[in-house]
C-alpha positions in Angstrom: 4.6 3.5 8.2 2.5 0.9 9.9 3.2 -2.8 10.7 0.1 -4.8 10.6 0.7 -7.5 12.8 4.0 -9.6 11.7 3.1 -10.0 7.9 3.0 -6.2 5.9 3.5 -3.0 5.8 1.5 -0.5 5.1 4.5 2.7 3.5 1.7 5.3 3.7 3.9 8.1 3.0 6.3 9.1 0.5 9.6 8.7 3.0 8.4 5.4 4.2 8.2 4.0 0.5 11.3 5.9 -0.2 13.5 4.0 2.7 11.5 0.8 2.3 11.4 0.2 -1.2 14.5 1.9 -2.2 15.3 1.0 -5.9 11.4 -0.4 -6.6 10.4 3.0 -5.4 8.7 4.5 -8.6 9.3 8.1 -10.2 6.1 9.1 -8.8 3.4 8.1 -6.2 1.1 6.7 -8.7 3.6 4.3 -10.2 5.0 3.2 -6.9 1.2 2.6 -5.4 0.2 1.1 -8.3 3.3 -1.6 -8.6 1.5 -2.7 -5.1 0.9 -6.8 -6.5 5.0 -6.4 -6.9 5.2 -5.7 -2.4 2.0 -7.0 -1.8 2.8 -9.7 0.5 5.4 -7.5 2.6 5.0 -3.9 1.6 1.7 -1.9 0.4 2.3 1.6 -0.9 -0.3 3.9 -0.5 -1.3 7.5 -0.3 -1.7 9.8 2.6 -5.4 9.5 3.9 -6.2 13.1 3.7 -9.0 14.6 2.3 -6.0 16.5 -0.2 -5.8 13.1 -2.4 -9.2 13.2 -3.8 -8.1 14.2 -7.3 -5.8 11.9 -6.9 -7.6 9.1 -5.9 -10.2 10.8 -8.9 -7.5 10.1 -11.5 -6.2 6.6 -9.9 -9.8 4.9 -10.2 -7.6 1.7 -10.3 -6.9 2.5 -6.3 -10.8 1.4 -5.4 -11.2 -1.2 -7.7 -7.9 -2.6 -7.6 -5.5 -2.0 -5.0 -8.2 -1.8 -1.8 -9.7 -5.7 -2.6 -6.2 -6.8 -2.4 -5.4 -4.9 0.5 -8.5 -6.5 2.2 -8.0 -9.6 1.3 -4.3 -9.9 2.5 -5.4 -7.7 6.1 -8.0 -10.8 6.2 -5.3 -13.5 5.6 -3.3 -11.9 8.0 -6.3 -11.9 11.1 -7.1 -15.4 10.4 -3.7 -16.6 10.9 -3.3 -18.4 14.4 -1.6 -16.0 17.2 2.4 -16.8 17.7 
């Protein structure tokens, strides 16, 4: 897991979104990254970075058109915001 500054969390791992997201945890990777608009503000699933998910990432097309805009946009909201 990685806190990005004092506004998400990135649960990159299965654990993480297991012991994060307890009950909204989903049956299965996909469904629990692709619920991400449901944690979006305080919680992003996602996959392990690892050269190992690109059939997954293959048969998840929505990841790249979907889920990575989102999670840009909400890393650029969250590095605009003034320092504490």
């Amino acid at each position: 897991m990685v806190r990005a500054s004092a506004g998400a969390r990135l649960l990159v791992i299965g654990q993480a979104q297991a012991f994060h997201l307890g009950a909204d945890n989903g049956p299965a990777m996909a469904a629990t990254v692709l619920a991400f608009r449901n944690h979006l503000f305080h919680r992003l699933p996602l996959p392990h970075p690892s050269w190992c998910n690109t059939g997954w990432l293959t048969r998840n097309p929505w990841f790249r058109l979907e889920l990575l805009p989102a999670l840009r946009e909400r890393a650029r909201a969250l590095l605009q915001r003034p320092s504490r």
